[in-house]
C-alpha positions in Angstrom: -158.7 27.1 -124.6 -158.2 31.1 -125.9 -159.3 33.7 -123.4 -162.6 34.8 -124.3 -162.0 38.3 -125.8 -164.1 41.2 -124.7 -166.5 43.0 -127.1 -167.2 46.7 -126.9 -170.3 48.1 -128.0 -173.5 49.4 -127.4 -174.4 49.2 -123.8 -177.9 49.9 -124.0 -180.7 49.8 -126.8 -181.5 53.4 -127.9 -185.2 53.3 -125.9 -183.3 52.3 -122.4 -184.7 54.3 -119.5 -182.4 53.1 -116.8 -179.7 55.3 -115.4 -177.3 53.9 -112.7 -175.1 56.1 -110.2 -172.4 55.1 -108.1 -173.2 54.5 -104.0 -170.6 57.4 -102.9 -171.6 59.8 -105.8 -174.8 59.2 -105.0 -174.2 61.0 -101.4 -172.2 63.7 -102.8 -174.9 64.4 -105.1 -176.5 64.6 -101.8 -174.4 67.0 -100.3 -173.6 69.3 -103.7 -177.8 69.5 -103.3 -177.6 71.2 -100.3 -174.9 73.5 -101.5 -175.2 74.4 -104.6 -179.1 73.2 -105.8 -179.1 74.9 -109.1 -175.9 72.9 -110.1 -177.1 69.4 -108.8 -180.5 70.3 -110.6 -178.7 70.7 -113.8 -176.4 67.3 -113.4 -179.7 65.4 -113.2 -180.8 67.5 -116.3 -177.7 66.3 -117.9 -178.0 62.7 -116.8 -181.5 62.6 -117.6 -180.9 63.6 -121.7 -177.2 61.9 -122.0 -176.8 59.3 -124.5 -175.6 55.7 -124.2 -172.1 56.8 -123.8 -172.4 59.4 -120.8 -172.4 62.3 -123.3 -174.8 65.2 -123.8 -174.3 67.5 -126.5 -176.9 70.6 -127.0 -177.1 74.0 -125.9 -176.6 76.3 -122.7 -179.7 77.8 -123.7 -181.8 74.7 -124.2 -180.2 73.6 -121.1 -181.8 76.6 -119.3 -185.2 76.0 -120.5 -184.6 72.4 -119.1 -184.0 73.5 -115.9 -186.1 76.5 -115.9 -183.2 78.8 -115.1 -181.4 81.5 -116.6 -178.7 81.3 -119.0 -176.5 82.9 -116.4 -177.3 80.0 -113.5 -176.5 77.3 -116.2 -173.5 78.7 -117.3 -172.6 79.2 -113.1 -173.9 75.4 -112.2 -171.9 74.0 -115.2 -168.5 75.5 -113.6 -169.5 74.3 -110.4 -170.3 70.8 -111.9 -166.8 71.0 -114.3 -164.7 72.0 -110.9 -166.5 69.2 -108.9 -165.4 66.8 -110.9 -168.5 65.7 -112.4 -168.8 66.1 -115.8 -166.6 67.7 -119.0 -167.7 70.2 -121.1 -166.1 70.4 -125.0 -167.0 72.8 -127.0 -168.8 72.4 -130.5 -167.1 74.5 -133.0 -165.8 77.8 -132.2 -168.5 80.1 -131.2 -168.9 77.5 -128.4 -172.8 78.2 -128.2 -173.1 74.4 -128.4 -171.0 72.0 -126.0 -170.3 68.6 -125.2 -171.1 67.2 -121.5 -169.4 64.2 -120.8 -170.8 62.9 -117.2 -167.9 60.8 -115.2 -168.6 57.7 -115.5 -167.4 56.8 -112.2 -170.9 58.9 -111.5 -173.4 58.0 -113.6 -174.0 55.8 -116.2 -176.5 54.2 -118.9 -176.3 50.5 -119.4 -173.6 48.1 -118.6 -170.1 49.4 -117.2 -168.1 47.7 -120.0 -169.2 50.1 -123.0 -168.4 53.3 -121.0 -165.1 53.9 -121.5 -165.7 55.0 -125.3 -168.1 58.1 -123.6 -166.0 60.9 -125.4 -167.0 59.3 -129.1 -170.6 59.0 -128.7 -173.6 61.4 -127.8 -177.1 62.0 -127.4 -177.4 65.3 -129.2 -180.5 67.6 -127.9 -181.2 70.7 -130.0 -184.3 72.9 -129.6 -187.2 74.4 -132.5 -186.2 78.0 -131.0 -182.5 77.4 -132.1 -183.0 76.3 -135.5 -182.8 78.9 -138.2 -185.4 77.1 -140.3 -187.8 77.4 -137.8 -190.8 78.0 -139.6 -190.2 75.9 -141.8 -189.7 72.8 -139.4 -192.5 69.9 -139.8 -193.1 71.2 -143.5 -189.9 69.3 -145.3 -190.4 66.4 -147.0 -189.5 63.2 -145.4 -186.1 62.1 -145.4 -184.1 59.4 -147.5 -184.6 56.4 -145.6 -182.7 53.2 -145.7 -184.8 49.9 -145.5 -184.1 47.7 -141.6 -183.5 44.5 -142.6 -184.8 41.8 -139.7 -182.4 38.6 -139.1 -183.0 36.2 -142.4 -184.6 38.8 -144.7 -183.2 39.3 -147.9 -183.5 42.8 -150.3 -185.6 42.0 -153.3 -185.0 45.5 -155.4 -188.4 46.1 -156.8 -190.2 49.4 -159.1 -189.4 50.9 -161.8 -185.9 52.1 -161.2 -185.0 55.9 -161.9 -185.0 57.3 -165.8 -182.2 56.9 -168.0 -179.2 56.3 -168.1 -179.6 53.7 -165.3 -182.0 51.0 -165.9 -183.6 48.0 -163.8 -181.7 45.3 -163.5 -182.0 42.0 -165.0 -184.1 39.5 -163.3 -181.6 36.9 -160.6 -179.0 39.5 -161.1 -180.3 42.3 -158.8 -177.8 44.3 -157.2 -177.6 44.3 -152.9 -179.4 47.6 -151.7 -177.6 49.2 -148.8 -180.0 48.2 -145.5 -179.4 48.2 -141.7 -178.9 45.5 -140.1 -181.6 45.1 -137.2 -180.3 42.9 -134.4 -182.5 41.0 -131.8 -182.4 42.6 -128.7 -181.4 40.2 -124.9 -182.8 40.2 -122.0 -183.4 43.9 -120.8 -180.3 45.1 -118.0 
């Protein structure tokens, strides 16, 4: 009989709530409380917003509103939190004003332990109205493109009038496969 392989993917469904932390890290959370509060504040920012994969990306601005600090104590906290060991910070293009935090993931984590170790690929990206230079015009676009979820034994049945010439609608039984997402049952809840 083969080994069963392992399979790497998502560890949790994109509405999880559940965040899990490591015993020890747990009590040196504890203890970076005491000693520095403004950085152990932003960490459970951070963990509170991070994506499936342990990764954050948004920035030190929105960060500070988050934590109802100033720019100057987030940017502080996040050295203390880099030099601690508990989280990485990459930088988003070159002006830097939007990073990447990575949380250890021998910290905290989202979802099972198997999907973590792909935490620099993947990220829950938080961006703010104030940061946006369409600001005024946000809510007023019109909606987005959307492509059709397609539950388990559905099948795509192209129907309207199709767009003007030079396409046309197809003939009838020879309808072409739309592109759709694939919507797969969720388990049991971790």
């Amino acid at each position: 009989m083969a080994p069963k392989e392992k399979v790497y993917g998502i560890t949790t469904a994109p509405s999880g709530t559940w965040v899990q932390v490591e015993r020890a890290a747990m009590e040196r959370w504890a203890k970076l409380a005491v000693s520095s509060p403004r950085a152990s504040a932003l960490m459970h920012v951070i963990v509170s917003q991070m994506g499936r994969h342990n990764a954050l990306v948004t920035s030190q601005a929105t960060l500070a509103k988050l934590a109802d600090c100033s720019l100057r104590t987030v940017q502080y906290s996040l050295k203390t939190l880099r030099d601690g060991g508990w989280l990485e910070v990459r930088q988003i293009g070159p002006t830097g004003t939007a990073c990447a935090y990575i949380v250890n993931d021998r910290v905290a984590w989202s979802g099972n332990r198997d999907g973590i170790r792909y935490s620099l690929f993947s990220a829950a990206v938080l961006v703010s109205d104030a940061e946006q230079p369409d600001q005024t015009e946000l809510g007023a676009q019109p909606p987005l493109e959307r492509i059709p979820t397609m539950h388990q034994g559905e099948r795509q049945l192209p129907t309207g009038p199709g767009l003007d010439p030079p396409t046309q609608p197809p003939l009838v039984g020879l309808e072409p496969d739309l592109p759709a997402r694939v919507k797969e049952p969720h388990g049991p809840p971790d």
